[in-house]
Every structure is written in C-alpha cells, then in structure tokens.
One Martini backbone bead per residue (centre of mass of N, CA, C, O) as a GRO file, in nm:
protein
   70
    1UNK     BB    1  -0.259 -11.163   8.406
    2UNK     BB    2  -0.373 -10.993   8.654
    3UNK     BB    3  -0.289 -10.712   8.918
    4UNK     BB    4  -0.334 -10.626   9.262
    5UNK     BB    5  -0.284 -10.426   9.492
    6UNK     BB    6  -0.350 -10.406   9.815
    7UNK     BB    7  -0.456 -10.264  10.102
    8UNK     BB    8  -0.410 -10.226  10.424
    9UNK     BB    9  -0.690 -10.324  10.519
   10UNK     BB   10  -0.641 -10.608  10.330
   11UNK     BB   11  -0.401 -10.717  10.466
   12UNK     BB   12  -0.465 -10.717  10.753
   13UNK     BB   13  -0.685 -10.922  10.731
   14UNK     BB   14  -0.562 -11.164  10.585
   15UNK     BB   15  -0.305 -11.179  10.767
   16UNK     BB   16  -0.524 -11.320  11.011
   17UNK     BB   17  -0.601 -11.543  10.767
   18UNK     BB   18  -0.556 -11.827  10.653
   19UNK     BB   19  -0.416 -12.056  10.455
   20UNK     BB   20  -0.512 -12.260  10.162
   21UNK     BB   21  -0.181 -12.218  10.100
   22UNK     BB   22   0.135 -12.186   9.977
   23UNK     BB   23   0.108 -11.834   9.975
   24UNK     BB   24  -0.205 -11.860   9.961
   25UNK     BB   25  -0.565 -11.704   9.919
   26UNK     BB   26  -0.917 -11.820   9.866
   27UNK     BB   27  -1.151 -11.574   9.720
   28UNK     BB   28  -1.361 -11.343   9.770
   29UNK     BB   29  -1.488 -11.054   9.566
   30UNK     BB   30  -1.650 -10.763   9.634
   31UNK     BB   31  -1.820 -10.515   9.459
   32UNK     BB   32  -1.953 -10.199   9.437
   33UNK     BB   33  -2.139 -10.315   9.177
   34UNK     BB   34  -2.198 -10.650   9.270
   35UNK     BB   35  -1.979 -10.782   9.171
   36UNK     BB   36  -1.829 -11.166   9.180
   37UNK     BB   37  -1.541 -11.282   9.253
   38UNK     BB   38  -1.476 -11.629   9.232
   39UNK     BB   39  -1.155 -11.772   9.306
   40UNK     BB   40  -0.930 -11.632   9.440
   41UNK     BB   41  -0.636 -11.496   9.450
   42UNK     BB   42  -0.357 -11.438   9.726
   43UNK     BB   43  -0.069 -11.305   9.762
   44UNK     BB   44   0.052 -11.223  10.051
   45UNK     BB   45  -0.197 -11.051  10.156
   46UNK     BB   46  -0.145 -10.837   9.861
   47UNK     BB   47  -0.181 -10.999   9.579
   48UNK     BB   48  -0.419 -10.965   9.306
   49UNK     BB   49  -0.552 -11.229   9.107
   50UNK     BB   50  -0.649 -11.198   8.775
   51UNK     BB   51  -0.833 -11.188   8.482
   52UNK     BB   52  -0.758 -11.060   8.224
   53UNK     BB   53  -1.085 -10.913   8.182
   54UNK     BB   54  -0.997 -10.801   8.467
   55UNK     BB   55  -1.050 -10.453   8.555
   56UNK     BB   56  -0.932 -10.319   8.827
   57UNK     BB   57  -0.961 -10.184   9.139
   58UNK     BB   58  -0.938 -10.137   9.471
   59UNK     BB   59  -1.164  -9.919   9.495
   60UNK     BB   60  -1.404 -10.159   9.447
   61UNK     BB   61  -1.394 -10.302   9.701
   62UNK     BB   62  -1.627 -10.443   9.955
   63UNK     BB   63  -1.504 -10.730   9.987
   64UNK     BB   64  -1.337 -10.993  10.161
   65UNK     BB   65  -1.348 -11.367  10.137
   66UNK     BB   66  -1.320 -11.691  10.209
   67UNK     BB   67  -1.279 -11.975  10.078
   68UNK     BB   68  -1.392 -12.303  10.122
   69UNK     BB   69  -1.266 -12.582  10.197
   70UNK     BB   70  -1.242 -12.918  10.005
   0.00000   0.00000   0.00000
C-alpha cells in the first residue's frame, strides 16, 4: 500500500468535514489527467492511503470528496 501525505489545503478541507469511521474519512479523489480514485481512505484527514500500483503526488490531485455512507 502507498500513502501520500495531502497538503494544508486539503488537510484544512477534510477536517471541516465528518469522519466516515473512527480515525478516517472514505472519499474519491479526481486527479487533474481526469482519472477517478474511488473509496480510498484518508487517516486523520492528513494522509492518503492509496493501492499499490497507484503512484501519485499530492500535487496532481484537483478534487477531493467525501464518499456517501451506505
């Protein structure tokens, strides 16, 4: 499993908004080449874990939302 620390802006983001479970926040990340993460996770609305063959920078991310609990 990779992991990407996120920056201030989506740190400040994240922690404004509910924890889908005790200690992480289960969201989608839209990347700027338009490719779509879905149901990834975020511990302590600070660092994204992500699939191994999944190799990003913080800087490539355009979007970060919650996904919806079911």
């Amino acid at each position: 499993m990779n992991t990407i620390p996120l920056n201030y802006k989506w740190k400040a983001m994240l922690s404004r908004l509910p924890e889908s479970g005790m200690g992480f926040q289960l969201v989608k990340v839209f990347l700027k080449n338009g490719k779509i993460l879905n149901k990834h996770r975020v511990l302590n609305a600070s660092l994204l874990l992500l699939e191994t063959h999944e190799i990003i920078s913080d800087d490539e991310i355009e979007m970060i939302e919650l996904e919806p609990n079911h």
